[in-house]
C-alpha positions in Angstrom: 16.5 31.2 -1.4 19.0 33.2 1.3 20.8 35.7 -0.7 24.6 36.4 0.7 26.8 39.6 0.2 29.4 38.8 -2.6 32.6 40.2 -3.0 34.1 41.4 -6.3 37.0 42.0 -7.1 38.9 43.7 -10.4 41.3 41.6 -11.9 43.2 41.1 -15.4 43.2 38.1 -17.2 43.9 36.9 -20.7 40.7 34.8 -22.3 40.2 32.5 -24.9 38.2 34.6 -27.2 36.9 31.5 -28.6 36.3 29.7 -25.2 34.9 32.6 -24.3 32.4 32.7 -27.2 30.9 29.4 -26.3 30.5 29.8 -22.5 28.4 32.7 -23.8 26.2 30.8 -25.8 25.9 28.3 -23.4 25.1 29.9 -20.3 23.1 32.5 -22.3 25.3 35.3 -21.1 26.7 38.6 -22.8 30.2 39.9 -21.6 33.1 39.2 -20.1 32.6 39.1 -16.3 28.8 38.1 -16.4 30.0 35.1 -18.0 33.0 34.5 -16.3 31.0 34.5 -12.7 28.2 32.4 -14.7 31.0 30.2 -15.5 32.6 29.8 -11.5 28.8 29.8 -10.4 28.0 26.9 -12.6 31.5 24.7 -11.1 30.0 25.4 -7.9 26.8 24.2 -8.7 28.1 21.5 -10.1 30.8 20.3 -7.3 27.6 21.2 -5.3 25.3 17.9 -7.7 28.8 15.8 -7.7 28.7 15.8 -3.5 24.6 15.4 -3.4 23.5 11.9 -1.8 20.5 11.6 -1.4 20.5 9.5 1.3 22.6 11.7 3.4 21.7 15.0 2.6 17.5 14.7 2.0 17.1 13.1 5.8 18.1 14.7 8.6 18.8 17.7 10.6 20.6 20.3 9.2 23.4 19.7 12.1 23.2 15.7 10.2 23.4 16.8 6.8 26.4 19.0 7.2 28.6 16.4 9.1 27.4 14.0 6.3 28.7 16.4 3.9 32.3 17.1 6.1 33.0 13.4 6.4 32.6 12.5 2.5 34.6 16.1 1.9 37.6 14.3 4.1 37.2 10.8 3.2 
């Protein structure tokens, strides 16, 4: 798996305590910003399945599979 640099950055926010508790608990996580990028990781992911065809994106070169991918993202 290719590992990329990430940028952090410090922000404020008000959270659902409650919502908060549960995303924890689900994702396995202890506090606040582990579980909050656990959380945005996991929409990614996610988007990432929602996209997935496997008859586009399996076959192919990697040039293919990418303008698979850019033709569903504008269709």
């Amino acid at each position: 798996m290719m590992r990329t640099m990430m940028h952090m950055s410090r922000t404020t926010v008000d959270v659902d305590e409650r919502a908060l508790a549960l995303a924890q608990e689900e994702l396995g996580t202890t506090g606040l910003s582990a579980t909050v990028n656990a959380a945005l990781r996991e929409v990614g992911r996610r988007r990432a399945l929602a996209t997935f065809d496997v008859r586009c994106d399996v076959d192919g070169t990697p040039h293919e599979v990418e303008a698979n991918r850019q033709d569903r993202r504008f269709a």
